[in-house]
N, C-alpha and C positions, 0 to 999 in steps of 0.2 A: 504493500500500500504506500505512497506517495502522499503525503500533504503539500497543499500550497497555503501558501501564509501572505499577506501583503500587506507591505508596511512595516521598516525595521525602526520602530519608536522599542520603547522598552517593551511593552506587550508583545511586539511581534519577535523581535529577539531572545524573550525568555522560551517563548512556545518552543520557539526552534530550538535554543539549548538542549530544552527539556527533551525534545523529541530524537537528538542526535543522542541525548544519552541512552535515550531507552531503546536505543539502535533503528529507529523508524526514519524512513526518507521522506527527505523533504524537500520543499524549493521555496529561500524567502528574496523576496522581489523590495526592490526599494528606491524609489523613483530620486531621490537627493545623491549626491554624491559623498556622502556620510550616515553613518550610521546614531541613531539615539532621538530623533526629532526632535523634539523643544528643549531636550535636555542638552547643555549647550555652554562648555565654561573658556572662556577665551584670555591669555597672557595678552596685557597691554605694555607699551614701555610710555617711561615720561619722555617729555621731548630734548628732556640732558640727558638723557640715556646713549651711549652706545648703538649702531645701527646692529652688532650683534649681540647685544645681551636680553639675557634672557627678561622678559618682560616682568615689571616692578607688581604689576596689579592684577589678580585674578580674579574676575569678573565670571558671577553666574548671570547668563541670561534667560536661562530659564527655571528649572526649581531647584530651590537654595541648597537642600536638605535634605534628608531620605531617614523616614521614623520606623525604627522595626526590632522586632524581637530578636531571643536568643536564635531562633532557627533563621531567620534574617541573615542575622550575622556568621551563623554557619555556610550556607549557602553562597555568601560573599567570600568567606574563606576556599572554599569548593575553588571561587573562579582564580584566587590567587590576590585578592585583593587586603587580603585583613593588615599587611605589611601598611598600606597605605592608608587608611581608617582615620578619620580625624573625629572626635567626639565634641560635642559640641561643647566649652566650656561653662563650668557651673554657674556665674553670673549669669550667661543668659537666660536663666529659669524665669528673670525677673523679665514681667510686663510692662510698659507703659501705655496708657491713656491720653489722649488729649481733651483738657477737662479744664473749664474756668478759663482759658488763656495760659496754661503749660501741659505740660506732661505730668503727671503721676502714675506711680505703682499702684497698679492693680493688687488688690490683695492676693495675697498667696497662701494665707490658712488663717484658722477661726481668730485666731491673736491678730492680725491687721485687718481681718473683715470685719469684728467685733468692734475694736478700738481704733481704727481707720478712721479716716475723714471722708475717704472716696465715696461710702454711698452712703446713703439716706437712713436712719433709723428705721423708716417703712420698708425700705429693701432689705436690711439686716433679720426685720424679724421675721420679713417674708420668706426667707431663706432658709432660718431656722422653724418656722413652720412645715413650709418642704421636706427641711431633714430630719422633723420627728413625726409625720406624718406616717401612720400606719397602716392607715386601708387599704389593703390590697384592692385591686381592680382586674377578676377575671377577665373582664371586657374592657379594655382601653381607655380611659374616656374622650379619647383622641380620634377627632372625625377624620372620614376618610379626604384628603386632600388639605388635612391641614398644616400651615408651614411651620418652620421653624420660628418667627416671631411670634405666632397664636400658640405654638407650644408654650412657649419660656411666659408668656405672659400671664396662663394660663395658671400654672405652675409655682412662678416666679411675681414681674413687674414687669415696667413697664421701662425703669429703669436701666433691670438686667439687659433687656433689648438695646437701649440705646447707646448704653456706653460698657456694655461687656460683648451681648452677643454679636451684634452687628460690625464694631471693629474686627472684632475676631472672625467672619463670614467672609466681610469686605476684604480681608489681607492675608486668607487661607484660597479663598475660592473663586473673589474678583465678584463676590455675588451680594444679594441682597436679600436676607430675612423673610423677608414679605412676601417673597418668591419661592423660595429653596423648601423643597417638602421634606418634613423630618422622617416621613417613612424610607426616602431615599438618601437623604446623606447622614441623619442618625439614626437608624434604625431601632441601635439597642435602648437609646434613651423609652423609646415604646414599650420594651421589655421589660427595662426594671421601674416601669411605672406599674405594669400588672403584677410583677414577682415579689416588687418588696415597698408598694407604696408610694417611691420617695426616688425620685432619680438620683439624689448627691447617695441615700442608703446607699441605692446600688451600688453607685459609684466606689465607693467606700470598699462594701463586701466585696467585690468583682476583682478589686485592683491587682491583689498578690494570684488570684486563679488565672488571668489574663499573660502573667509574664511581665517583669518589667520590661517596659522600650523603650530604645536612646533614640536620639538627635543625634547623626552624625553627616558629614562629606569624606570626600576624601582629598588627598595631598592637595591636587591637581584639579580639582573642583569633580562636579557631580560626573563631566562627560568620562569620569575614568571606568563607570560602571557600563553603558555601553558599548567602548572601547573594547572594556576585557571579556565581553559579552560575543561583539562581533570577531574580534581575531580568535576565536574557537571554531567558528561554524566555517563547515566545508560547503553550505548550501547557499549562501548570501551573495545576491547579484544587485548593486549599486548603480549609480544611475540607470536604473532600467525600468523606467512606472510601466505601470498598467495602464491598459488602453479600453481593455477588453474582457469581460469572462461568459463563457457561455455554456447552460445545462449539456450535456452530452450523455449519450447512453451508457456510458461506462466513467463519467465523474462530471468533470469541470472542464473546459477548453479556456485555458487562461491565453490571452495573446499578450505581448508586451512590447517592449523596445527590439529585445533578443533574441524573440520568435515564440513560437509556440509550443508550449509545453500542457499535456494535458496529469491533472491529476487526482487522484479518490476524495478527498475531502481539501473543502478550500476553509481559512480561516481569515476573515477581514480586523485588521487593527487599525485603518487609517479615520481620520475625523468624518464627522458624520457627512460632508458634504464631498467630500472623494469618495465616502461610499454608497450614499445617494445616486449618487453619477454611473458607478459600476452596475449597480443593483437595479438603474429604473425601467427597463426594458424588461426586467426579469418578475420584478416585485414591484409595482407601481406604487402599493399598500404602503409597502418598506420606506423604500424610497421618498414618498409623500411626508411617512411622519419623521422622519430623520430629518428632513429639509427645515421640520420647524423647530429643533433643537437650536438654543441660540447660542453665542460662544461672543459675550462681550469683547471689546476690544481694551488691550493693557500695553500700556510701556513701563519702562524699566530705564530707572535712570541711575549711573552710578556716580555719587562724588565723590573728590579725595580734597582733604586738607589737613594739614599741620595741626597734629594736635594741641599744640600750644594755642592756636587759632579757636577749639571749640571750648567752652567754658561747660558744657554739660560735662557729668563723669561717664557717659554710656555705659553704666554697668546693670545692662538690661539686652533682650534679645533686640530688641526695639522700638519705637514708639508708631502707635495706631492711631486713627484719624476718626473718629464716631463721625457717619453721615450728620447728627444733628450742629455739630460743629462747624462746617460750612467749609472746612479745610480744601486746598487744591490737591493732595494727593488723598490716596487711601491710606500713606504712612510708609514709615523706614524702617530697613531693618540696617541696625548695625553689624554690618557682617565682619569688621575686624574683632569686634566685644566678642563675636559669637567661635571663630574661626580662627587658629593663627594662620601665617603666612600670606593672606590677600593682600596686604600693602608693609611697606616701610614699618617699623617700629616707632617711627617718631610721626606717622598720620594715622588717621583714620577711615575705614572706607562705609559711607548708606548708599544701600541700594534701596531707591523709592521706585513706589512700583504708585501709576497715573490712572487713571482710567476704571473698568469694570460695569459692572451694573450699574452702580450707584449714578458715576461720571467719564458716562463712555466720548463725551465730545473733548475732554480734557486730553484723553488721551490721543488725540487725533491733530492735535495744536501744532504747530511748524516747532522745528526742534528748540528755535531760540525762544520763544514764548516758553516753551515746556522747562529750558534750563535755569530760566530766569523765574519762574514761579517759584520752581522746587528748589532752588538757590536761597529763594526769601523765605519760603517757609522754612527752612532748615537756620537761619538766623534768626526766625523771629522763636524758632519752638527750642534751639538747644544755644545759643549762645555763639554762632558763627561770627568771627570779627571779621574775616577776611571777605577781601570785596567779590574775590571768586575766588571755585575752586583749583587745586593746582593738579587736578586734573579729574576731567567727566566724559562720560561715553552715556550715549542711548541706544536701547535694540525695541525695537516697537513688537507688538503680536495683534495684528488686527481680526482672529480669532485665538482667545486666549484660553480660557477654558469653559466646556460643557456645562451649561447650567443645571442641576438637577429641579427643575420645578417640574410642573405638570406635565409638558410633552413629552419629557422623560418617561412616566409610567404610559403614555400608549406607545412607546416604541418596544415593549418590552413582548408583547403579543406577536407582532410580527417577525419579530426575531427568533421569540421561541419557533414558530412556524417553519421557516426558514431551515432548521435544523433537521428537517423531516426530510431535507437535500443533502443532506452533509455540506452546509453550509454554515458558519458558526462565527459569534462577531467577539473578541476581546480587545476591547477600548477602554477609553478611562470614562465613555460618556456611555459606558453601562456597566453594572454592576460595583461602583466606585472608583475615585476618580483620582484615587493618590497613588503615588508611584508603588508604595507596601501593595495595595489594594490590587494595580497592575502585574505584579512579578505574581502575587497569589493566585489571582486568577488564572496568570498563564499558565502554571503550574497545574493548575487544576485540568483546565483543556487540556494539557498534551498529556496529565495522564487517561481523562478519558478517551483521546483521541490514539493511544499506545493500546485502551482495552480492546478497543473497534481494532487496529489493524490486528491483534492477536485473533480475534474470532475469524475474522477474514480471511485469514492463513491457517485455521485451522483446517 
């Protein structure tokens, strides 16, 4: 049996891994001339630099970080990677808020949520209401299609929404509360509302059964994980998109740049709107509702400056931006606080990330508008004295990431459908959408997709 897979992002890369180890053939096609799709970490040099030296600033352009368990980190070790591991440093545990006209620390247990200034006496005791609340709930009491702001409100405040959940939404997911359905991107909050009452309970009982899991990168930023992903597979052909795939009586007729290969089961990893395009002659159904999956638009802006220059102490992962604040970004993260090696020892480097649901035309601004906003808010929110910085880069994403709202749950029928082809979809914009979320799932297909070619050949 023969798999085809399209699209080497991380999804379609781990399938393949998976599927070389379990001795199963395959073909993965990948229309860029690089492997890892948005994962993506680039050496800059300053402009006193050396035209050979190696570049002063490592720059992720697309996701910062990768959060995962002990078997995570095993499976890393597998690829040869654990030598290069970087853990995220302990100060970064710490939050900020933007709240009143600064930043503050979000509380981070009952002693600074208690005795905290950040929230409200009415959200404190809402909170602890929450956590001594005992009534089980056979039945949910969570309607269907409700989002993650009518959860926490529900639950929680009105508060919690404004200046916890929704920073935290906007600068994980580029999304907005009001939209994001908690059956798809929390699911388990649903769980231990029926199991133990009280989402923080759950939270609480679950933590040590779960596994603890790090924050980490590696040396060389995130792209080192696709990198060591791609130079294993004998099956991966580069610049070569798809063009074409077509049912056939004995599988798939994939066409491409390269020519045609037919093969038993095809697997789609590419965004919804490359696989729209494959699929709509085939599956109109499909096709139709994947078209309405939206995928905000994000930039990514990175400064550097002298830390003598910034008067904050950045001993936090970084600061977030509450829609009701009126901010021009969605928020910074401090990735030298978080990371070593990204810059000099004597600067430090934000990556602000512009745009999303909230303020997707921010993100679409000509780049000196965009430098000069997030310039000023980085002096008006941490104390920048310097008139610029001593060095900035932008990478734009005018589709950045899968919203999980509504259209999400009708794409999920046709897909199942679909598989009655041996056709089978692993993306981030089904079944979750974090890189953890990606490598598990892939995992999961190639090994049912290794049970299929065993009965096959028997």
């Amino acid at each position: 049996m023969t798999v085809g897979i399209i699209g080497a992002g991380i999804s379609g890369l781990t399938v393949a891994y998976e599927l070389q180890k379990r001795g199963v053939d395959y073909q993965l096609w990948e229309a860029a001339d690089r492997p890892g799709g948005y994962i993506q970490s680039r050496r800059d040099q300053s402009n006193n630099q050396p035209a050979d030296a190696t570049g002063q600033y490592l720059r992720e352009l697309g996701p910062n970080s990768l959060l995962g368990d002990a078997d995570l980190l095993f499976w890393l070790d597998e690829l040869g990677l654990t030598p290069d591991i970087l853990f995220s440093k302990p100060v970064s545990k710490a939050r900020y808020i933007f709240r009143n006209g600064r930043y503050q620390k979000l509380p981070s247990g009952p002693i600074s949520l208690l005795f905290g200034g950040f929230f409200s006496w009415k959200t404190k005791l809402a909170i602890l209401r929450e956590r001594n609340n005992k009534t089980l709930s056979p039945q949910a009491e969570s309607t269907q299609g409700e989002t993650l702001a009518q959860f926490f409100r529900r639950r929680f405040s009105d508060e919690i929404v404004e200046y916890a959940l929704g920073p935290f939404v906007a600068g994980i997911y580029a999304g907005d509360p009001e939209q994001l359905l908690v059956s798809e991107t929390f699911p388990v909050l649903l769980q231990y509302e029926k199991e133990y009452g009280s989402v923080l309970r759950g939270l609480i009982k679950n933590q040590s059964a779960t596994g603890r899991r790090h924050s980490f990168s590696f040396r060389e930023g995130m792209q080192m994980l696709p990198d060591a992903l791609a130079a294993k597979l004998t099956g991966l052909s580069l610049n070569d998109p798809v063009q074409r795939i077509q049912k056939s009586t004995d599988g798939w007729r994939v066409e491409s740049r390269s020519g045609i290969k037919t093969v038993d089961q095809l697997v789609i990893t590419t965004p919804t709107n490359v696989a729209a395009k494959l699929t709509g002659s085939i599956y109109p159904e499909l096709a139709s509702k994947l078209s309405q999956i939206a995928y905000p638009p994000m930039t990514a802006v990175h400064s550097v400056y002298k830390r003598t220059d910034v008067q904050h102490p950045l001993d936090g992962f970084g600061g977030l931006n509450p829609k009701i604040e009126g901010r021009f970004s969605s928020g910074h993260i401090w990735s030298s606080s978080v990371f070593d090696g990204r810059c000099p020892e004597d600067e430090v480097l934000f990556t602000t990330f512009v745009g999303g649901e909230a303020n997707p035309d921010n993100a679409r601004l000509p780049d000196e508008d965009v430098f000069s906003r997030v310039h000023q808010e980085l002096v008006e929110g941490f104390g920048v004295k310097a008139s610029k910085p001593v060095f900035r880069a932008i990478q734009r994403w005018e589709y950045a990431i899968p919203q999980y709202n509504a259209h999400i749950t009708a794409v999920k029928r046709p897909v199942q459908t679909v598989e009655v082809d041996s056709l089978y979809v692993c993306a981030n914009w089904y079944g979750g959408v974090s890189l953890s979320d990606c490598i598990r799932k892939a995992q999961k297909l190639a090994e049912k997709l290794t049970e299929k070619s065993a009965v096959n050949n028997f």
